[in-house]
C-alpha positions in Angstrom: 13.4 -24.9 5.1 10.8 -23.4 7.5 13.2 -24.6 10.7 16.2 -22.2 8.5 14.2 -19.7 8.2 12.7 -19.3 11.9 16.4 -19.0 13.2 17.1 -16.1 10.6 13.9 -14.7 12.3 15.2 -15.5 15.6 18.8 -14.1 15.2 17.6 -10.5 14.1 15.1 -10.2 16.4 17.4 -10.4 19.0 20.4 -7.6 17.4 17.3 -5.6 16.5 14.3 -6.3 17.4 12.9 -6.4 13.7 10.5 -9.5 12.7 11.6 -9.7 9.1 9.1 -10.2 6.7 11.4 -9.7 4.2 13.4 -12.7 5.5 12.1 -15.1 2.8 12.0 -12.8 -0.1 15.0 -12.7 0.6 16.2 -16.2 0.4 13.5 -16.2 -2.8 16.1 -14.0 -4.6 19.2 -16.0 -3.3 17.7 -19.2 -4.9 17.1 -17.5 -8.1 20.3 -16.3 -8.4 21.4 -19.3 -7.5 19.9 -21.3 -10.4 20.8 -18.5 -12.9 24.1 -18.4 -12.0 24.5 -22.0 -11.9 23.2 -22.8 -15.1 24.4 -19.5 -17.5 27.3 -18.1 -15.3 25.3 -15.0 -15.0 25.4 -13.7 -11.5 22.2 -11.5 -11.3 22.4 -8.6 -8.7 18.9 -7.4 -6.6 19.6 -3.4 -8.2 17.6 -2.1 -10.8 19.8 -0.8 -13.4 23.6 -2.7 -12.7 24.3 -4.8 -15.3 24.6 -9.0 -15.1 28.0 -10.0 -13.8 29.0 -12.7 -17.1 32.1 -14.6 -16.3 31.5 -16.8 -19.8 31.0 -19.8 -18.2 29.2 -22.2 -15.8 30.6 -22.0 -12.6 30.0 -25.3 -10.5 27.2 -25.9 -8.0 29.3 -25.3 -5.0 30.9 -22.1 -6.3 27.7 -21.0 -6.9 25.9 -21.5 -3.8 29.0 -20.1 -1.8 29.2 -16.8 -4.1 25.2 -16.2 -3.4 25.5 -17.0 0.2 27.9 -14.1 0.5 25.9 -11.8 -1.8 23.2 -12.2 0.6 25.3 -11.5 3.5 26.1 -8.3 1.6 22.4 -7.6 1.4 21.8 -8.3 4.8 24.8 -5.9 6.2 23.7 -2.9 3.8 20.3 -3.5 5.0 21.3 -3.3 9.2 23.0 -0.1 8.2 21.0 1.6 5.9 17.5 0.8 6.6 17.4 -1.0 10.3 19.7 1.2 12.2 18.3 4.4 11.7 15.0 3.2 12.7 16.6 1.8 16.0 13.8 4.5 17.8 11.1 3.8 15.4 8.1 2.3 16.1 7.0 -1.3 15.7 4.7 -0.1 12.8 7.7 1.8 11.2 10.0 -1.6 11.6 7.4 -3.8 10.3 6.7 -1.3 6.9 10.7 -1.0 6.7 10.2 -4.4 6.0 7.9 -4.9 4.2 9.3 -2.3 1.7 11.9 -4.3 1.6 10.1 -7.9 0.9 7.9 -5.8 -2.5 10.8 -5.0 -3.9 13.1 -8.2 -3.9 9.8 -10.0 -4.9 9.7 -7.2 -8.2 13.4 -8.3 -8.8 12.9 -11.6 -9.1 9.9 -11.4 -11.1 11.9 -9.2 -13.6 15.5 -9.2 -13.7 15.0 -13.3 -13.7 12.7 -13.0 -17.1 9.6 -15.3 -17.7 11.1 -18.1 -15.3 10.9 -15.2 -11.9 7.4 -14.4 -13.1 6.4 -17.7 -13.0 6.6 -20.9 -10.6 10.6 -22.7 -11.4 11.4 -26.2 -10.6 15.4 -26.4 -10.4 17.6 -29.2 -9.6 18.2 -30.7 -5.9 21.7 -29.5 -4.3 21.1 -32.6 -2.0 20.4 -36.6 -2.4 17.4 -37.3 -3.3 16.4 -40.8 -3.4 13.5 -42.3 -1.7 14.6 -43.8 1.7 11.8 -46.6 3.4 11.4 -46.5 7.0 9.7 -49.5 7.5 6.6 -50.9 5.7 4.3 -47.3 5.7 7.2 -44.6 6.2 8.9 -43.5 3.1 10.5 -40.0 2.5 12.9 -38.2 0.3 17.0 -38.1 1.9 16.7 -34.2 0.6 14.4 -33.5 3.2 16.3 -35.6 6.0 19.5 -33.6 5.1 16.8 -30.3 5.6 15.8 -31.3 8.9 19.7 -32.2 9.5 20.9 -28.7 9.0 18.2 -27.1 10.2 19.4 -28.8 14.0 22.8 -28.3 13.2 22.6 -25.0 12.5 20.5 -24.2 15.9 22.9 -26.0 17.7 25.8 -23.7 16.5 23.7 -20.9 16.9 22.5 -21.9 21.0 26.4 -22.5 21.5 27.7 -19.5 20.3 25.2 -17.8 22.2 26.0 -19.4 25.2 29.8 -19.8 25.3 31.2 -16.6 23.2 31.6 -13.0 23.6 29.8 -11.9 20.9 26.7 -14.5 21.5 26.5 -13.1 25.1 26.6 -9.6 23.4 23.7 -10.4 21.3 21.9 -11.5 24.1 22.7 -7.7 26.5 20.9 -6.3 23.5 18.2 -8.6 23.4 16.9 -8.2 27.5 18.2 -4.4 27.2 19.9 -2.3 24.6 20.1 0.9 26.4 22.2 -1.6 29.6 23.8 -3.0 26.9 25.3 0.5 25.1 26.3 1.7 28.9 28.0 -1.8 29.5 30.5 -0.6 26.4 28.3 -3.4 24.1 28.6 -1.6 20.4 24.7 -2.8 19.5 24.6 -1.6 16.1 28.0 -3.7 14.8 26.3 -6.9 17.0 23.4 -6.1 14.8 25.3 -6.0 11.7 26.9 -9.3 12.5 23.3 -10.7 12.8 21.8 -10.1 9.8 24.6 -10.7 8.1 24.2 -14.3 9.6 20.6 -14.5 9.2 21.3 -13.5 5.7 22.8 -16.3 5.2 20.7 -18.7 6.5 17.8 -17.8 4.7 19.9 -17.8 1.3 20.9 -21.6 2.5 17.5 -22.7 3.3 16.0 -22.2 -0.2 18.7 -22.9 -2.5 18.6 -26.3 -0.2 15.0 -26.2 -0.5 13.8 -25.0 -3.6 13.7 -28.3 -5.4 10.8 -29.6 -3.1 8.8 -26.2 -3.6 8.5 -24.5 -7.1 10.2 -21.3 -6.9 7.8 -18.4 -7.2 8.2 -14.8 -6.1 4.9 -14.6 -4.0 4.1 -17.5 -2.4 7.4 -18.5 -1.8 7.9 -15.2 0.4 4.9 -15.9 2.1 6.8 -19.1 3.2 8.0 -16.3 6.1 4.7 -16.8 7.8 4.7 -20.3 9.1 8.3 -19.7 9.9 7.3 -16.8 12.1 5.1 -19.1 14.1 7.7 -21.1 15.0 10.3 -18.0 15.8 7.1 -17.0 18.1 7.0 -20.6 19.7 10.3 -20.2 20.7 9.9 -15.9 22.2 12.3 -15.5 19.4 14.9 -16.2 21.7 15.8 -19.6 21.7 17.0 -21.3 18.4 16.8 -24.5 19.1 13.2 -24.7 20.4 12.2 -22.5 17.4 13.8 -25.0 14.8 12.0 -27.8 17.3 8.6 -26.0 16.6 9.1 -25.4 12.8 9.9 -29.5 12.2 6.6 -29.9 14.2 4.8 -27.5 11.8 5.7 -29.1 8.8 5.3 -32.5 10.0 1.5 -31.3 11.3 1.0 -30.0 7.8 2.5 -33.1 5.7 0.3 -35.3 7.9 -2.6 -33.2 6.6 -1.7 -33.7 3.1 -1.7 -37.2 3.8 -4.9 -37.3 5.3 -6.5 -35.3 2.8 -5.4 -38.2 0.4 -7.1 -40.9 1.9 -10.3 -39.5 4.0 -12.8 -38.7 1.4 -14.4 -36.7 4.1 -11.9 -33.8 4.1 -12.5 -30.7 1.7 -9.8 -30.3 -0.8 -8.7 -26.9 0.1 -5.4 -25.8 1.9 -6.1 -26.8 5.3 -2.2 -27.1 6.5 -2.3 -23.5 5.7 -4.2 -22.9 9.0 -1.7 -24.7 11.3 0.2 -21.2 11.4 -2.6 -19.4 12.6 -3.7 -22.5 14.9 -0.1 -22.7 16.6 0.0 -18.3 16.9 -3.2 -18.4 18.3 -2.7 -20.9 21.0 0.3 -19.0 22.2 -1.4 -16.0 22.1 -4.0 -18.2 24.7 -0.9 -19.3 26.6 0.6 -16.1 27.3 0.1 -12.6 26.3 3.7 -11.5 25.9 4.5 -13.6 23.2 7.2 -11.4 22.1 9.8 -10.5 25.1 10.1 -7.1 25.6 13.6 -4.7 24.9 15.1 -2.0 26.3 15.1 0.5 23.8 17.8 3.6 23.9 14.8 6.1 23.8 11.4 7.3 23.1 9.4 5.5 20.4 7.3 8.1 18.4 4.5 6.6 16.6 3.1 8.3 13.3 1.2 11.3 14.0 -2.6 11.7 13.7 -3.4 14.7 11.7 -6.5 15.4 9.7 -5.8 18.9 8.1 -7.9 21.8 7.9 -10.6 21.9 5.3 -9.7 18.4 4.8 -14.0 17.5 4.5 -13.8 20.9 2.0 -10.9 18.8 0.2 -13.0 15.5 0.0 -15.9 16.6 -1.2 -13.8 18.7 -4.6 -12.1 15.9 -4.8 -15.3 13.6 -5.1 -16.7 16.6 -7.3 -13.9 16.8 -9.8 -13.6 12.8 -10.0 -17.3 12.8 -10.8 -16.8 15.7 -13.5 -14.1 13.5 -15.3 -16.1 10.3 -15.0 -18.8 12.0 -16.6 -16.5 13.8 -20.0 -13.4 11.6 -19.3 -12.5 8.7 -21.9 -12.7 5.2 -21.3 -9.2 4.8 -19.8 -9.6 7.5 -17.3 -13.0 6.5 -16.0 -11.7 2.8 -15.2 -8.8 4.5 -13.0 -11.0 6.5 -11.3 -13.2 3.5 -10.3 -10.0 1.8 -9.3 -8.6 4.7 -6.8 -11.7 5.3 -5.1 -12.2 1.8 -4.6 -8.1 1.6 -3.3 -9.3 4.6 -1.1 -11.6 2.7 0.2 -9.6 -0.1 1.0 -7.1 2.3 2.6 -9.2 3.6 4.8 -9.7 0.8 6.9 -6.3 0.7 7.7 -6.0 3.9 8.4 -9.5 3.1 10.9 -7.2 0.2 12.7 -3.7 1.0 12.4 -3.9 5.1 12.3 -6.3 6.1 14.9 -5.8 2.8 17.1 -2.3 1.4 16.9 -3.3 -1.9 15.9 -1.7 -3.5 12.8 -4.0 -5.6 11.0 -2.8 -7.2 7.9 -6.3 -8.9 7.0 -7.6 -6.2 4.9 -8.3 -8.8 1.6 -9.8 -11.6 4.0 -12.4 -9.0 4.6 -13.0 -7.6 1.6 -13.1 -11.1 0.0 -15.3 -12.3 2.4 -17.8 -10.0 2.0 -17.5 -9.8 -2.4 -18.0 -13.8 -2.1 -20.7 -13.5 -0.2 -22.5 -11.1 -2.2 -22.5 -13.1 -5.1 -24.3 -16.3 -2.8 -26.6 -13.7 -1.7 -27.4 -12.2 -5.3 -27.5 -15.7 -7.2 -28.9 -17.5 -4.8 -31.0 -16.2 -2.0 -32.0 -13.3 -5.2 -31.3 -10.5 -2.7 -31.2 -7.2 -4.4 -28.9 -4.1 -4.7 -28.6 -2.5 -2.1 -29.5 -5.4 0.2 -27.3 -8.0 -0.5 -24.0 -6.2 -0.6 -25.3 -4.7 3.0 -25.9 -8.0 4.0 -22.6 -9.2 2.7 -20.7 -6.4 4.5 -22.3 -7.1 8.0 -20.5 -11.0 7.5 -17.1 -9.1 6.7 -17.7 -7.0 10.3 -18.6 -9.9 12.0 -15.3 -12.0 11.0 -13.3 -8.3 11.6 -14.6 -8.8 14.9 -13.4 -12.2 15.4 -9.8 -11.6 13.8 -9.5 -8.8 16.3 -10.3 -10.8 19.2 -6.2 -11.7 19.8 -6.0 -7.7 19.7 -7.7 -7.8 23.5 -4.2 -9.6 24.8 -1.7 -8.4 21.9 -1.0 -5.6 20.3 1.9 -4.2 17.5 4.3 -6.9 15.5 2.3 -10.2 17.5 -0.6 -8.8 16.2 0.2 -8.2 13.0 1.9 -11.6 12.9 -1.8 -12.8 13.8 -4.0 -11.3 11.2 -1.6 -11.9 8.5 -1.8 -15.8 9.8 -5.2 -15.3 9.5 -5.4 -13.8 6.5 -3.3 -16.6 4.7 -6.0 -18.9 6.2 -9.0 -17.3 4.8 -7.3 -17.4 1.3 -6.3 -20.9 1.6 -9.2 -22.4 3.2 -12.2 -20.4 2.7 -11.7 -18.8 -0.7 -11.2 -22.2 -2.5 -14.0 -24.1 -0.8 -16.3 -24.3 -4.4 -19.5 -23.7 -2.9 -18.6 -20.2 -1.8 -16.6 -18.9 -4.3 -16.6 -21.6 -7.3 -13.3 -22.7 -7.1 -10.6 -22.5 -9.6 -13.9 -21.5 -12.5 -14.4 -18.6 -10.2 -18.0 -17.1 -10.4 -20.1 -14.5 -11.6 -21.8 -11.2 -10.1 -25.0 -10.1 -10.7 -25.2 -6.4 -12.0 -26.2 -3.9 -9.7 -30.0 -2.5 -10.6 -32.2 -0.4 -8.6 -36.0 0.9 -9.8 -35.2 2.8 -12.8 -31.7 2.9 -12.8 -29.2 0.3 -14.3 -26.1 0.4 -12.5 -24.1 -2.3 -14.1 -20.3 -1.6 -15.5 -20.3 -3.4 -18.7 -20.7 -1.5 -21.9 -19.0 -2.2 -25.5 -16.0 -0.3 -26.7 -15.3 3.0 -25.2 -18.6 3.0 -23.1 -16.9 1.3 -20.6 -17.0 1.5 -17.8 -20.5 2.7 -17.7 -20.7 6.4 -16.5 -23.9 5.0 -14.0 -21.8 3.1 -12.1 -18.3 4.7 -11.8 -20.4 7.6 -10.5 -22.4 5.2 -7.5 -19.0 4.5 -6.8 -17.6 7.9 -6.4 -20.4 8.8 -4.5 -20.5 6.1 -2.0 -16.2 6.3 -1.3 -17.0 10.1 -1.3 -19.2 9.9 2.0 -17.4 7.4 4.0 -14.2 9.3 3.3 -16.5 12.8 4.5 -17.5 10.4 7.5 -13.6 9.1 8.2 -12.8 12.9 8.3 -15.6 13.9 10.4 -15.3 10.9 12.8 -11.2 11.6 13.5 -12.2 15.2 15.0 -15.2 13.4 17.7 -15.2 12.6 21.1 -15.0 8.6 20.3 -11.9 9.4 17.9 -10.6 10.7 21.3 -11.0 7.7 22.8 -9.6 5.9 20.0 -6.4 7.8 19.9 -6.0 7.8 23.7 -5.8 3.6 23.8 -3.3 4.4 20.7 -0.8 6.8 22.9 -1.6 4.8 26.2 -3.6 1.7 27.1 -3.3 1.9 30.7 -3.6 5.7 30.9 -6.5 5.3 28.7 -8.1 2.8 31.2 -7.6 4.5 34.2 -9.4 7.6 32.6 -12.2 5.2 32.5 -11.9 4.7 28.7 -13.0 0.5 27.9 -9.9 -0.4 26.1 -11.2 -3.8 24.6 -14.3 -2.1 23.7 -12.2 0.6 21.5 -10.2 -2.5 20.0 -12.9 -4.2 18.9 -15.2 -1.0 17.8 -11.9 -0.4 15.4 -11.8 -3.9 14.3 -15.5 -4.2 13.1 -15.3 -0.3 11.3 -12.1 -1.4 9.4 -13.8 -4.7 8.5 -17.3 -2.8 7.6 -15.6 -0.4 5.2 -12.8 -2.9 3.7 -16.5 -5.3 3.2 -17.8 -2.1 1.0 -14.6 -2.4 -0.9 -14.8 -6.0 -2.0 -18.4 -5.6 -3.0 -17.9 -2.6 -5.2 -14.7 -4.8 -6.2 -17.0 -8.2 -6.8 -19.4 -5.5 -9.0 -16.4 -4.2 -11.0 -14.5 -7.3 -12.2 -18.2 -9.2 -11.9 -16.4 -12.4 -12.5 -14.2 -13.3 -9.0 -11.8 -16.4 -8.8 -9.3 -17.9 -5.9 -7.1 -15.3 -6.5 -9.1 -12.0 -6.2 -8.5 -11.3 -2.6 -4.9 -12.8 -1.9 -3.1 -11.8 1.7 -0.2 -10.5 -0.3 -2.4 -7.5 -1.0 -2.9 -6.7 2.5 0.8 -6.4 3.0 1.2 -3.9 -0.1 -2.1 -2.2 1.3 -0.6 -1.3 4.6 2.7 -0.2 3.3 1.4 1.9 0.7 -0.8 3.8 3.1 2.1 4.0 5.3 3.8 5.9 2.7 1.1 8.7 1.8 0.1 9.1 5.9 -1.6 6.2 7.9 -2.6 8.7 10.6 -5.2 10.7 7.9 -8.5 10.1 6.0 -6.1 12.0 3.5 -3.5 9.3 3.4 -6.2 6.8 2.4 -7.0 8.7 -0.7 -3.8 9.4 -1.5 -2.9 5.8 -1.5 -6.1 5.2 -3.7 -4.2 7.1 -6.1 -0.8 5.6 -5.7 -2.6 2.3 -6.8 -2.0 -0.1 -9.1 -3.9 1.0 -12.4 -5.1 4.5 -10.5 -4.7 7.8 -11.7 -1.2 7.7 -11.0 -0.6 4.6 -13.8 -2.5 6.6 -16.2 -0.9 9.6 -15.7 2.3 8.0 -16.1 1.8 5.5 -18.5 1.4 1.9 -18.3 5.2 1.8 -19.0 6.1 3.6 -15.4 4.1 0.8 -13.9 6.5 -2.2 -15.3 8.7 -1.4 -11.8 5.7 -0.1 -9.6 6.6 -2.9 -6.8 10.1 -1.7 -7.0 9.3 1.7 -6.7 6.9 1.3 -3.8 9.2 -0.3 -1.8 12.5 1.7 -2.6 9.8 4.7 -1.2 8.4 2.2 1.4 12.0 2.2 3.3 12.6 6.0 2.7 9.3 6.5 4.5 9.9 4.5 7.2 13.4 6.1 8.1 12.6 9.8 6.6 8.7 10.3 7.1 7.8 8.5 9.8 4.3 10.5 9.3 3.9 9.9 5.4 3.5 12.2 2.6 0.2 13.6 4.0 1.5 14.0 7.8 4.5 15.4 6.7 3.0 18.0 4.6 0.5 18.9 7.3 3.1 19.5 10.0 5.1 21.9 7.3 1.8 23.8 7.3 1.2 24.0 10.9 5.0 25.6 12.0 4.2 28.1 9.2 1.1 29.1 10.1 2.8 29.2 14.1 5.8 31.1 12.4 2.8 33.7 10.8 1.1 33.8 14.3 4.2 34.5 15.9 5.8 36.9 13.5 2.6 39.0 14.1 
């Protein structure tokens, strides 16, 4: 499945130069459909709104596979045109939230149009022979996965020959080396690119409807299955299909070996350790050569997302800070706990904005730090007895220091590879840190100690409609309230300068003497710092954390969203805090307005990315800016 989906990865990288994250989602729907189609003759389409397609009967397994295969060419044709091919001159960033947007909201169809069985894990029936097949006295595997690997070479080698010996693969490979040579050379690039995802489409609806029998089918983690396939698309420069499909079969072998091993060496913790052979393999190309992604000709000049931190913007923070604090004090219950949650989501949004706004580096570990540092706390609370404010201090230097460490591959990479890294990295952390039971208490979870200083209890729990307790939601506001005043007051200084000078320019930036590597890592260790403030006003809220408190998935959302209300701007940040799940937005709205939220968010996600490049907040602040110009000038 993972050798599939690296040559889906593979093929519209080259038309496009877009690393789909969306590329198993994707095939996550297809498979879905698949099974609902097969089993009630209901043909389920990925739009809100259009009713079921009911042709009163079950339609047979290979009529059913063939009609979802071409639905998801469909999707993948729509998507080159409407979404891909207007961002043809946008940057990485704007590519890789394009998406993203995309990947949230074909996970929020299958978890509702597909009822309780998309919101849940499925097991359906294998397409493919299944039987046990012995290869020799120790070696015994399933025929479904031989017929796997089988396609999965079959389909490279189609793909290698068609690039090698026919017009339109030599076409896709013009575009590839240079699009701009290409277009003069009479090559139309956006119809090869059209062709491409359509293909890749394709693919990744084949590989899980081939595959989902071995894996339960579930929204999340099944579109996280894009991950490891990246890896092996980044093995292979995302160029050559055959090595990449050679790579992915060595991934999975890798990780079913650890599986084995895990089985019979006592000695090996039970946590997710094949999980880390992704980051392992990205890593050690990253150490083998620092272009891991070949480069493109592009038809123009790539504008990144503007930097713009409006006037009276620390004037802005601190009413805003002031009029939360007013409502926690008189607001009800309900109101109080979405307060707490947007200035934490603030928070959180902010050390993108630190990384990804001012510097230009996309970091997709956001939850690695903040869980780091809220499981941390709790060891240093329970069992060291380190006090508030001590201990969540404590707890927020160990999220800087592994912020540090994460950002080390941003010395050699930077945009999609880099992402591609801390998003590796953060699926590692969740898999093989956050289920070790020492640290975080496994699958029981474990329990936070209530904030107290001399005098003053600042715990949240309270009966009835004394919760959350006014004490705390205010600590809260206060503390988001002055790193946001510092975030805004950092972004006009010299060092922001700096910062934004390696973002424009590495190499003019060095050879105005600025220390580029010093910058990188200076942005890493903030972002981590303030995301480890985050997760340990998180860790005090819910005071009971599991496994599943600081997933990688909510990095991806994280980034979007604050691509969507400005990544450039302090502002953004705490617009996104409001945009979040169970913020003031839901409450405003109504829990009701929420049911669709991932939908929503990325329906906007893709209309950002090709309309407002800057975000909400950017765009606003450049309206302001020509008409305070027009004034000037008019006077």
């Amino acid at each position: 499945m993972v050798a599939v989906l690296s040559l889906g990865l593979v093929v519209t990288y080259q038309s496009s130069g877009v690393v789909n994250f969306a590329h198993a989602a994707l095939g996550t729907y297809s498979a879905f459909a698949f099974t609902n189609f097969r089993s009630t003759g209901r043909l389920v389409w990925p739009v809100f709104g259009v009713p079921d397609l009911d042709l009163g009967g079950r339609p047979t397994v290979i009529t059913s596979m063939l009609a979802v295969i071409v639905i998801a060419g469909v999707i993948g044709l729509v998507l080159a045109v409407v979404v891909y091919r207007p961002l043809r001159l946008g940057s990485p960033l704007a590519r890789m939230v394009a998406s993203l947007g995309v990947m949230l909201y074909l996970i929020e169809v299958c978890a509702t149009r597909f009822g309780p069985r998309g919101a849940t894990s499925l097991v359906i029936r294998s397409v493919l022979p299944d039987r046990l097949v012995r290869l020799g006295d120790r070696i015994a595997i399933y025929q479904d996965r031989l017929w796997l690997a089988g396609v999965a070479v079959v389909s490279a080698g189609v793909l290698a020959a068609i690039g090698r010996f026919t017009r339109f693969g030599l076409a896709t490979r013009a575009v590839a080396e240079n699009e701009r040579a290409a277009v003069m050379l009479g090559v139309r690039a956006e119809v090869v690119a059209g062709f491409n995802w359509v293909l890749a489409s394709m693919l990744a609806a084949m590989a899980m409807i081939l595959a989902a029998p071995i894996t339960k089918l579930q929204p999340v983690e099944t579109s996280m299955l894009v991950v490891p396939a990246i890896a092996a698309a980044l093995v292979a420069r995302f160029s050559s299909p055959l090595l990449a499909v050679g790579a992915a079969l060595a991934i999975g072998m890798i990780q079913s070996e650890i599986l084995y091993l895990q089985t019979i060496w006592a000695w090996l913790p039970d946590v997710g350790l094949q999980q880390g052979v992704p980051l392992v393999v990205i890593l050690a190309v990253l150490a083998l050569r620092a272009g891991a992604l070949p480069a493109r000709g592009a038809l123009g000049q790539i504008r990144l997302p503007s930097v713009a931190i409006p006037r009276g913007a620390r004037v802005l923070v601190v009413a805003a800070g002031a009029l939360a604090g007013v409502v926690m004090w008189f607001g009800s219950s309900q109101w109080r706990t979405a307060l707490i949650i947007t200035a934490i989501g603030s928070l959180s949004a902010l050390s993108v904005v630190i990384t990804t706004g001012y510097v230009g580096q996309i970091s997709l570990a956001t939850s690695a730090f903040a869980g780091v540092s809220a499981f941390v706390l709790v060891k240093l609370s329970t069992e060291w007895r380190l006090g508030f404010p001590w201990a969540p201090l404590l707890a927020t230097a160990v999220a800087t220091l592994l912020g540090t460490t994460i950002g080390l591959p941003a010395l050699r990479v930077r945009g999609l590879t880099l992402a591609m890294a801390t998003l590796a990295a953060a699926l590692a952390v969740e898999n093989l840190v956050f289920p070790w039971s020492w640290l975080t208490g496994g699958v029981a979870g474990t329990t936070v100690p209530a904030p107290r200083l001399p005098g003053l209890d600042l715990d949240i729990q309270a009966i009835g409609d004394s919760y959350p307790r006014r004490a705390f939601g205010l600590m809260v506001i206060v503390v988001v309230t002055l790193i946001l005043w510092f975030a805004v007051q950092f972004g006009r200084s010299a060092t922001a300068r700096r910062w934004l000078a390696v973002r424009s320019n590495e190499r003019a930036a060095a050879a105005i003497g600025v220390a580029v590597s010093r910058v990188k890592l200076q942005s890493f260790a903030m972002s981590a710092f303030i995301a480890g403030i985050a997760g340990a006003l998180v860790a005090y809220q819910q005071r009971t954390l599991s496994v599943g408190s600081f997933g990688a998935f909510g990095s991806i959302v994280l980034v979007a969203i604050v691509y969507l209300t400005g990544i450039g701007t302090p502002l953004g940040a705490l617009l996104a805090g409001i945009m979040a799940s169970g913020g003031v937005l839901t409450v405003a709205m109504g829990q009701e307005a929420s049911r669709y939220q991932f939908a929503v968010n990325g329906a906007m996600l893709v209309a950002a990315a090709v309309l407002l490049p800057d975000g909400i907040v950017g765009r606003l602040s450049r309206r302001r800016t020509r008409s305070s110009r027009r004034s000037l000038a008019a006077t």
